[in-house]
C-alpha positions as CSV (number, residue, x, y, z in Angstrom):
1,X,0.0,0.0,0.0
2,X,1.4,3.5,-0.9
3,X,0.0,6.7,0.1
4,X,0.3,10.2,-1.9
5,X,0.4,13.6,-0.9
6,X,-3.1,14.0,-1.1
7,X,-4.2,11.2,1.0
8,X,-5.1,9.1,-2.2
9,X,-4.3,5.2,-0.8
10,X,-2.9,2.7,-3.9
11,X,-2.7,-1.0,-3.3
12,X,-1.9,-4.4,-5.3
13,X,-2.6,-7.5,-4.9
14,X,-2.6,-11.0,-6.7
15,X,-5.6,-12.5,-7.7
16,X,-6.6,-16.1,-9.6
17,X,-9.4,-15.5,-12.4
18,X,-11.2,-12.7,-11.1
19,X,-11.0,-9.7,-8.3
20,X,-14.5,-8.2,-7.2
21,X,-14.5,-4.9,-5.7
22,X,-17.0,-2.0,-5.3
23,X,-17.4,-0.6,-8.8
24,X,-16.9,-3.5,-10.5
25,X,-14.9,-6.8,-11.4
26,X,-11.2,-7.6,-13.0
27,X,-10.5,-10.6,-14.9
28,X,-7.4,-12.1,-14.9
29,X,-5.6,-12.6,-19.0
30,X,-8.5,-12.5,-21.0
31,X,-11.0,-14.0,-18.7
32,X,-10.6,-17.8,-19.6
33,X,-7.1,-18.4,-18.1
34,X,-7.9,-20.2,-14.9
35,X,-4.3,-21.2,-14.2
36,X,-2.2,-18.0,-13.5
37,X,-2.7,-15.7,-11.1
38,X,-2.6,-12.1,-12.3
39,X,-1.5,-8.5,-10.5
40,X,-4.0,-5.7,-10.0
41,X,-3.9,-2.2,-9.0
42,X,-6.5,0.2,-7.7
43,X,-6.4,3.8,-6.4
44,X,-9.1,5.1,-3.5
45,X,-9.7,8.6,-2.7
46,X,-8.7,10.0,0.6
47,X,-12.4,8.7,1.7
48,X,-11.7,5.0,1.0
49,X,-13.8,5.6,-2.7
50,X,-12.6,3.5,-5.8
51,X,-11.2,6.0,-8.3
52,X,-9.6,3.1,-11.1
53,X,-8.5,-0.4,-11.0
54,X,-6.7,-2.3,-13.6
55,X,-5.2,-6.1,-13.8
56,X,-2.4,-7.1,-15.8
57,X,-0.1,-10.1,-16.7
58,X,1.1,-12.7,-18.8
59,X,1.0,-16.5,-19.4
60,X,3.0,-18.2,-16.2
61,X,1.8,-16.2,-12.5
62,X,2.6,-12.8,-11.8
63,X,3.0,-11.7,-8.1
64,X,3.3,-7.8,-6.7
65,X,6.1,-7.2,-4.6
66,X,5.1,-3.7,-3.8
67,X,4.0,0.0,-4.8
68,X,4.9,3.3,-4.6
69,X,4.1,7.0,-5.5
70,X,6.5,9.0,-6.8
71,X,7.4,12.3,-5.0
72,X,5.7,14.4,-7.7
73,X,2.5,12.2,-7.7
């Protein structure tokens, strides 16, 4: 989890197929790949309120070893 200079939180995570969170749902690849486990990122306002949320990865499992926010946002 990283935090910015306006209190805006970012986290990632791992997830297998699919990640459900308020505002919506990520797939994983293209959403038939049941056997790798994909990264995903998301961005809440100071207020704990989804801004964006994206997933990304390739073939074999991907896992998130952290995040950060540049100085400069």
């Amino acid at each position: 989890m990283a935090v910015d200079g306006l209190g805006n939180i970012y986290v990632t995570g791992m997830m297998d197929y699919s990640l459900v969170y308020r505002g919506g749902t990520l797939y994983s690849g293209d959403g038939w790949e049941f056997s790798s486990d994909d990264v995903w990122v998301m961005k809440l306002n100071a207020s704990g309120v989804t801004q964006w949320a994206t997933a990304s990865g390739g073939n074999g499992d991907d896992l998130p070893t952290g995040i950060a926010v540049a100085p400069d946002g």
